[in-house]
C-alpha positions as CSV (number, residue, x, y, z in Angstrom):
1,X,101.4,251.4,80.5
2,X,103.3,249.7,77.7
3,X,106.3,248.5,77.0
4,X,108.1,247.8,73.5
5,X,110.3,244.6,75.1
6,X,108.4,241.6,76.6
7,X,111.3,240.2,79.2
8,X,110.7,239.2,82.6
9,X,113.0,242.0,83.7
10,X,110.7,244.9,82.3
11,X,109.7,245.3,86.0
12,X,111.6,246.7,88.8
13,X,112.8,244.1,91.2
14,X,112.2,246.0,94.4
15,X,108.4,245.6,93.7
16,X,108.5,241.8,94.3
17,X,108.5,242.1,98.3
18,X,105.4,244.4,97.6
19,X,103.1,241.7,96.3
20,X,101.4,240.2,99.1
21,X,98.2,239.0,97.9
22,X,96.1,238.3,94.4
23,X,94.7,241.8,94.0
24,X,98.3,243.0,94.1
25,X,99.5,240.6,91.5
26,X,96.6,241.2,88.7
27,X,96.9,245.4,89.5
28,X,100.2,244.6,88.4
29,X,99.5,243.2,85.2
30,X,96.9,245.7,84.3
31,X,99.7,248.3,84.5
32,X,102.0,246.3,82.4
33,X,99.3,245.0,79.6
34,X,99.4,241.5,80.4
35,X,96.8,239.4,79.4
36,X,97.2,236.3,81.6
37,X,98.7,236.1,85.6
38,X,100.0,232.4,86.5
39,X,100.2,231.7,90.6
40,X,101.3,228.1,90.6
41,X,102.8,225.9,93.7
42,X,106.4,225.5,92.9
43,X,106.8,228.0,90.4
44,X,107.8,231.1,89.9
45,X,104.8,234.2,89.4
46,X,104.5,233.5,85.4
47,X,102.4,236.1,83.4
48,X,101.7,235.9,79.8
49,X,102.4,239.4,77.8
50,X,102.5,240.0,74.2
51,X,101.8,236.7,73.8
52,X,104.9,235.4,75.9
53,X,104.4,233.0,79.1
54,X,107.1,234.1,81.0
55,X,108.3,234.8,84.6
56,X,107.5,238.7,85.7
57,X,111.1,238.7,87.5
58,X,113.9,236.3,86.3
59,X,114.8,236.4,90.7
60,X,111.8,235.9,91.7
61,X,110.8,233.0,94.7
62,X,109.5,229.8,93.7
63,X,106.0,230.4,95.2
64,X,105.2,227.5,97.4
65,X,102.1,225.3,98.5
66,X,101.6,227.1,101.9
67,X,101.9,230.5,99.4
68,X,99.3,229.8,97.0
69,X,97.2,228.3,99.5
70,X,97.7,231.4,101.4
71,X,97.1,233.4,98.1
72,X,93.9,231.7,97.1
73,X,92.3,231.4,100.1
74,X,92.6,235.3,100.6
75,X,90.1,235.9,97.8
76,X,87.9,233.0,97.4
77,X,84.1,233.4,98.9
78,X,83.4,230.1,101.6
79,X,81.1,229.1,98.6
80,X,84.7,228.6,96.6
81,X,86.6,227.3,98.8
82,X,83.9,224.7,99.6
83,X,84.0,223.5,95.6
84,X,87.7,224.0,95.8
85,X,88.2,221.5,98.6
86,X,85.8,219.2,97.7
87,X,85.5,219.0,93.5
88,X,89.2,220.3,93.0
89,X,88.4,223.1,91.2
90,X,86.6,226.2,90.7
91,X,86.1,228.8,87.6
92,X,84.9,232.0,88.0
93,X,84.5,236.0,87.0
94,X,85.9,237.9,89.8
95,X,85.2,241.5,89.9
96,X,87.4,243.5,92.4
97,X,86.6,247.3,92.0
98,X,89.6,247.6,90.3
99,X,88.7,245.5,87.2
100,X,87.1,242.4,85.8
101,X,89.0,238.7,86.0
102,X,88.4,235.2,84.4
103,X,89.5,232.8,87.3
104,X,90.5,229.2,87.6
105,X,91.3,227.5,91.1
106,X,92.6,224.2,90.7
107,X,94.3,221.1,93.1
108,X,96.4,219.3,91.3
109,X,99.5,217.1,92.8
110,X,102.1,219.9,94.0
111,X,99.3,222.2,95.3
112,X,97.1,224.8,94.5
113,X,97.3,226.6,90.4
114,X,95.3,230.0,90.0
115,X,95.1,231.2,86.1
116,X,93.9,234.5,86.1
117,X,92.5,236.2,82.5
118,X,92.6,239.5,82.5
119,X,89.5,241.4,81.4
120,X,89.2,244.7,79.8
121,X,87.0,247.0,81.5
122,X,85.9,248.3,78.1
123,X,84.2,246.8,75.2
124,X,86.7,248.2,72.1
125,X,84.8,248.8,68.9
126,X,84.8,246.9,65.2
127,X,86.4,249.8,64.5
128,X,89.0,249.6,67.4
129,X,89.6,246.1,66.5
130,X,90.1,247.3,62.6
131,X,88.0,244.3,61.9
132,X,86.5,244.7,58.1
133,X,83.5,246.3,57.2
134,X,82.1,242.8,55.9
135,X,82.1,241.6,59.6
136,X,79.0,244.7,60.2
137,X,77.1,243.0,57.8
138,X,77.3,239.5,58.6
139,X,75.5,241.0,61.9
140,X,72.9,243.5,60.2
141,X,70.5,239.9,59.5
142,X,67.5,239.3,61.8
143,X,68.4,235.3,61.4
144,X,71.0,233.4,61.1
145,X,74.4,231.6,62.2
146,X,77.9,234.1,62.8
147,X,80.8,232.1,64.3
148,X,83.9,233.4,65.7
149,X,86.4,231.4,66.1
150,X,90.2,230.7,67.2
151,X,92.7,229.0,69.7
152,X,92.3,229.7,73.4
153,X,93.6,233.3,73.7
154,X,93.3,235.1,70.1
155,X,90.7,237.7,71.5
156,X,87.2,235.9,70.2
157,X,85.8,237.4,73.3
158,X,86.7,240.8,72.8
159,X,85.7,240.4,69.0
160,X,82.4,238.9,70.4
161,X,81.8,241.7,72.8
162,X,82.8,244.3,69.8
163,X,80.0,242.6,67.5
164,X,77.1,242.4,70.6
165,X,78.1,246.1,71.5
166,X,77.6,247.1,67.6
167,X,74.3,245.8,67.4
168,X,73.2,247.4,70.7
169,X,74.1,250.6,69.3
170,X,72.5,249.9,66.1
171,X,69.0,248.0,67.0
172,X,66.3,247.7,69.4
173,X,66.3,244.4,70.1
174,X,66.5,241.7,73.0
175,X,70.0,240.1,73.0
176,X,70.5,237.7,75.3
177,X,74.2,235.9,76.4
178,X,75.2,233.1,77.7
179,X,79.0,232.9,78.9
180,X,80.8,230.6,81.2
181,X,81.7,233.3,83.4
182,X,80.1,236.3,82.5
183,X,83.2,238.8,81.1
184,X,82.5,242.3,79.5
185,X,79.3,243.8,81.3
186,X,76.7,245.7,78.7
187,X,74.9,248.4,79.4
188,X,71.7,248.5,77.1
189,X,72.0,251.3,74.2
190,X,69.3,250.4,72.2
191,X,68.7,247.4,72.9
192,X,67.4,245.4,75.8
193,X,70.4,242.8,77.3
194,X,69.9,239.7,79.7
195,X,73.8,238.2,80.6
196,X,73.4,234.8,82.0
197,X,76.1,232.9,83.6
198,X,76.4,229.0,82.9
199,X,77.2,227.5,86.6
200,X,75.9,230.8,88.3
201,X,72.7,231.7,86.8
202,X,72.1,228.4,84.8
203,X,73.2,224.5,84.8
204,X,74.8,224.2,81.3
205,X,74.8,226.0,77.8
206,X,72.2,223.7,76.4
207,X,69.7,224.1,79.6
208,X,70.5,228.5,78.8
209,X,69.8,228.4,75.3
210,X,66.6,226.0,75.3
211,X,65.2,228.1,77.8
212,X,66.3,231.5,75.6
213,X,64.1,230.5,73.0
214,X,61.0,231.1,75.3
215,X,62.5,234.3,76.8
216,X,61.5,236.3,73.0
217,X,64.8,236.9,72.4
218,X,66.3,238.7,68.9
219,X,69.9,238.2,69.2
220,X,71.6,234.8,71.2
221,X,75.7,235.2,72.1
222,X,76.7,231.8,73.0
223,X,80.0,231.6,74.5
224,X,80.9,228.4,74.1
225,X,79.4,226.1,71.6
226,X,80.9,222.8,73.1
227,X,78.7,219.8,72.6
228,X,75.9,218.2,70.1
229,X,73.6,219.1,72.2
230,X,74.7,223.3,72.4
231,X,75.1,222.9,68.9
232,X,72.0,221.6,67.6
233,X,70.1,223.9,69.6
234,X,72.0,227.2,68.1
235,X,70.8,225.7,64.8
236,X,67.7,225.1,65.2
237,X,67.7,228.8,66.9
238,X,68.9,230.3,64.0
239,X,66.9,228.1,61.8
240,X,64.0,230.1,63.6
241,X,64.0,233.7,63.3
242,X,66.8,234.3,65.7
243,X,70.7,235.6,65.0
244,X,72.6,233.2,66.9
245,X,76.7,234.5,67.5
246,X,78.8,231.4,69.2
247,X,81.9,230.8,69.1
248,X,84.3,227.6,68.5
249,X,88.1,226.4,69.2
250,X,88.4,225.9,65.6
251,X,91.4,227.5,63.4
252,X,89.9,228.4,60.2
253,X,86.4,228.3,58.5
254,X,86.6,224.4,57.1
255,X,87.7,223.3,60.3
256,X,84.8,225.1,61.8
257,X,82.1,223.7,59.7
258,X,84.0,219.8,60.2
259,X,83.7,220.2,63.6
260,X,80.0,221.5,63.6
261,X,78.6,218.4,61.4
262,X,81.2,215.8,62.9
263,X,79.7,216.4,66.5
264,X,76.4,214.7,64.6
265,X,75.5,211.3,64.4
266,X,75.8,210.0,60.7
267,X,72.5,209.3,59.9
268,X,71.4,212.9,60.7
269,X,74.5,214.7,58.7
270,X,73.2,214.7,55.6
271,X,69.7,216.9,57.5
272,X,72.5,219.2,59.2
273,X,74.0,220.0,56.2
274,X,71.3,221.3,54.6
275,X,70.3,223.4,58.0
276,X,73.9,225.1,58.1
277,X,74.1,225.3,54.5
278,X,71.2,227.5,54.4
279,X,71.5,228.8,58.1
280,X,74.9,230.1,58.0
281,X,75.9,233.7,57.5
282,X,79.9,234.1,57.9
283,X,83.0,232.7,59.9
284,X,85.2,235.1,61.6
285,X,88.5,232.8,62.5
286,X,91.2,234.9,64.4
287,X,94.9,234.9,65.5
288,X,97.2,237.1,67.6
289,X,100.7,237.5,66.3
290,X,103.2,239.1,68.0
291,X,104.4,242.2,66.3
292,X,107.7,242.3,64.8
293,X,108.5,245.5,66.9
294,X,107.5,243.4,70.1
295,X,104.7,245.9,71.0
296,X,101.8,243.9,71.2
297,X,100.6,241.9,68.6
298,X,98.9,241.7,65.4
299,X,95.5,240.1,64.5
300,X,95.3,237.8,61.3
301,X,91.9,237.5,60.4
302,X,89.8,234.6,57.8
303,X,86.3,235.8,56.8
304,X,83.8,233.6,55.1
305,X,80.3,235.2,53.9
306,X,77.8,232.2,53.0
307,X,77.0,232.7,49.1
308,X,75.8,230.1,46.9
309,X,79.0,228.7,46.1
310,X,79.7,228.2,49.8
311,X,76.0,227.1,50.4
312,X,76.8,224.2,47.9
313,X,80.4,223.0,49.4
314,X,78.6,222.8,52.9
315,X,75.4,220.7,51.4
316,X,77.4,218.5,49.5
317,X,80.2,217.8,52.3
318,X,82.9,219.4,50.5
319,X,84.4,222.1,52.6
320,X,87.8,221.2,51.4
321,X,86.5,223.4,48.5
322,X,86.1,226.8,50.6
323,X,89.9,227.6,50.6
324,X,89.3,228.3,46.7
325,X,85.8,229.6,46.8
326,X,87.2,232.1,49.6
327,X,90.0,233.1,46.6
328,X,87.5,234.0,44.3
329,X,84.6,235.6,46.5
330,X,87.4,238.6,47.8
331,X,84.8,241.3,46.0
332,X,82.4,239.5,49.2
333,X,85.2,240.4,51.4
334,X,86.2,237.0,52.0
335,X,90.0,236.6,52.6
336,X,91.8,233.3,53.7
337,X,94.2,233.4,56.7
338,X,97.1,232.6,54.7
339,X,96.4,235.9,52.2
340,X,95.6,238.0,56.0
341,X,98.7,236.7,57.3
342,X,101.0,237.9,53.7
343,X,99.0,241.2,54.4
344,X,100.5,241.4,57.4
345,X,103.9,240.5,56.7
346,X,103.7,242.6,53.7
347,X,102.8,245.8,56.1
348,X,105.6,245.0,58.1
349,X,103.7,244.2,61.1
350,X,104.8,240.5,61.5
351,X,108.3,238.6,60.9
352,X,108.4,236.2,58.0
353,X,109.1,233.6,60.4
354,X,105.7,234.1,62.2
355,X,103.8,234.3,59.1
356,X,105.6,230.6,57.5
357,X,104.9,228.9,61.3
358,X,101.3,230.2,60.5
359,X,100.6,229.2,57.5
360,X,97.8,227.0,56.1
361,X,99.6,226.2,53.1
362,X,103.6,226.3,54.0
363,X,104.4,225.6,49.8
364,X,102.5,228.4,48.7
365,X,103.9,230.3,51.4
366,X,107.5,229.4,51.0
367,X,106.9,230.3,46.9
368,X,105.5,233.2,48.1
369,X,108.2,234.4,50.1
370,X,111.0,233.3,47.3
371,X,109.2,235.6,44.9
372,X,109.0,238.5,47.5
């Protein structure tokens, strides 16, 4: 069910006094397409939709500590509640029958805080996603380095899961995944799939992907590449025969690449370099932008493919340079986020307000928009 305006009074009132426990509260926001569910001690039920944090029902009781102590204590295993009470937090896929969740139970000084992510039961398509046919190739290599990234929340999940699923279909090959939890759930295709939890099947990401490499694996997904350690060993992975997709908090494909060599220690950047620079394939950086007809939202996408002239920016420790080499490689299907996010506004998808508070370059932005 959709709806074309995000307020907190979309839903009826009278279905507050019907929400008695978890379950009831994340049904709800699988029937209203909301992609985040909020239960925190002395607020108000908050979901985000479209995009918008905001409260389901402008009336709605201030949920208190005894309520969301109540709430959480309803759904968490012993196991949970044991971590819960004793480390002050917990994070966790929960998998009613009704659907798939990314959890978070927290203490923090007012009470409990549960932060529920709502996943989608089923893995959408590159072609679902409308994501370019230079994305397939970046995945078609035996070997090799394909980041997606993005802010918390842009979908580089569900552009993960689209990419993994893709390559099932295609190949028969061993893909293995490592994800802190474990979200969409792949049946094998063609290919034979081992999903691996961090905290649940495995200590850290480093400790899953040092032991992947003696598990013959073809294809490594690796959630979260979030320390020196994580990152070195994706390298060295795809360095090795291996096609290594990871993802990174990073907004666009110079950013990335900073934050991949900066985790380094200097006197081993200048060996990195050369490993990425020759390693790399593409960067996939995403964004969700609300649509101007407030119906969902929109994604803006920046695609690098690794030519020469990349290879060269990343070996010499100029990646200021790749804005302009992604300018002049569109016939590679590169595209910068600032030309994705005119496209858009051009289409009339997104508000020109949206695309300028977007925008990489706000000058060449704001001339653009003077000449439109």
């Amino acid at each position: 069910m959709s709806d074309s305006t995000p307020t907190a009074t979309v839903v009826a009132e009278d279905t507050i006094a019907t929400l008695g426990s978890v379950d009831d509260y994340l049904r709800f926001c699988q029937e209203y397409d909301a992609s985040d569910l909020h239960l925190a001690t002395a607020s108000q039920p908050i979901w985000r939709r479209y995009g918008n944090l905001q409260p389901i029902w402008n009336n709605a009781a201030v949920l208190t500590a005894e309520d969301c102590r109540r709430l959480a204590y309803q759904f968490l295993t012993e196991a949970q509640i044991n971590q819960l009470e004793t480390k002050g937090d917990v994070d966790f896929a929960y998998s009613p029958p009704y659907g798939r969740f990314r959890a978070s139970v927290v203490q923090q000084r007012l009470g409990i805080d549960m932060t529920f992510r709502v996943i989608s039961g089923r893995i959408r398509s590159v072609d679902e996603l409308g994501l370019p046919d230079t994305v397939r190739t970046l995945i078609r290599y035996h070997n090799g380095l394909v980041l997606v990234t993005g802010p918390v929340g842009c979908g580089k999940s569900t552009t993960l899961a689209a990419l993994v699923d893709e390559i099932n279909k295609e190949r028969q090959d061993h893909i293995i995944t490592l994800e802190d939890p474990i979200e969409f759930v792949f049946e094998p295709k063609g290919c034979h799939i081992n999903q691996r939890e961090v905290h649940t099947h495995t200590e850290s990401f480093a400790s899953a992907l040092r032991g992947s490499l003696r598990e013959d694996p073809d294809i490594i997904m690796v959630g979260e590449m979030r320390d020196l350690e994580t990152i070195s060993l994706a390298i060295t992975a795809a360095e090795t025969g291996h096609l290594v997709l990871g993802t990174l908090h990073t907004g666009n494909a110079a950013r990335t690449l900073d934050r991949v060599l900066d985790v380094f220690p200097i006197d081993q950047r200048e060996q990195i370099r050369i490993m990425v620079s020759e390693s790399l394939r593409g960067i996939v950086s995403q964004q969700l932008v609300p649509r101007t007809d407030g119906n969902g939202r929109a994604m803006a996408l920046e695609v690098l493919v690794n030519n020469a002239a990349v290879s060269n920016c990343i070996r010499e420790g100029k990646t200021f340079m790749l804005n302009g080499v992604m300018q002049t490689g569109k016939n590679l299907g590169m595209i910068t986020m600032d030309d994705s996010l005119r496209n858009l506004f051009s289409s009339g998808q997104i508000s020109q307000e949206e695309c300028m508070s977007r925008a990489e370059d706000k000058i060449l932005m704001r001339a653009f928009f003077k000449g439109a």
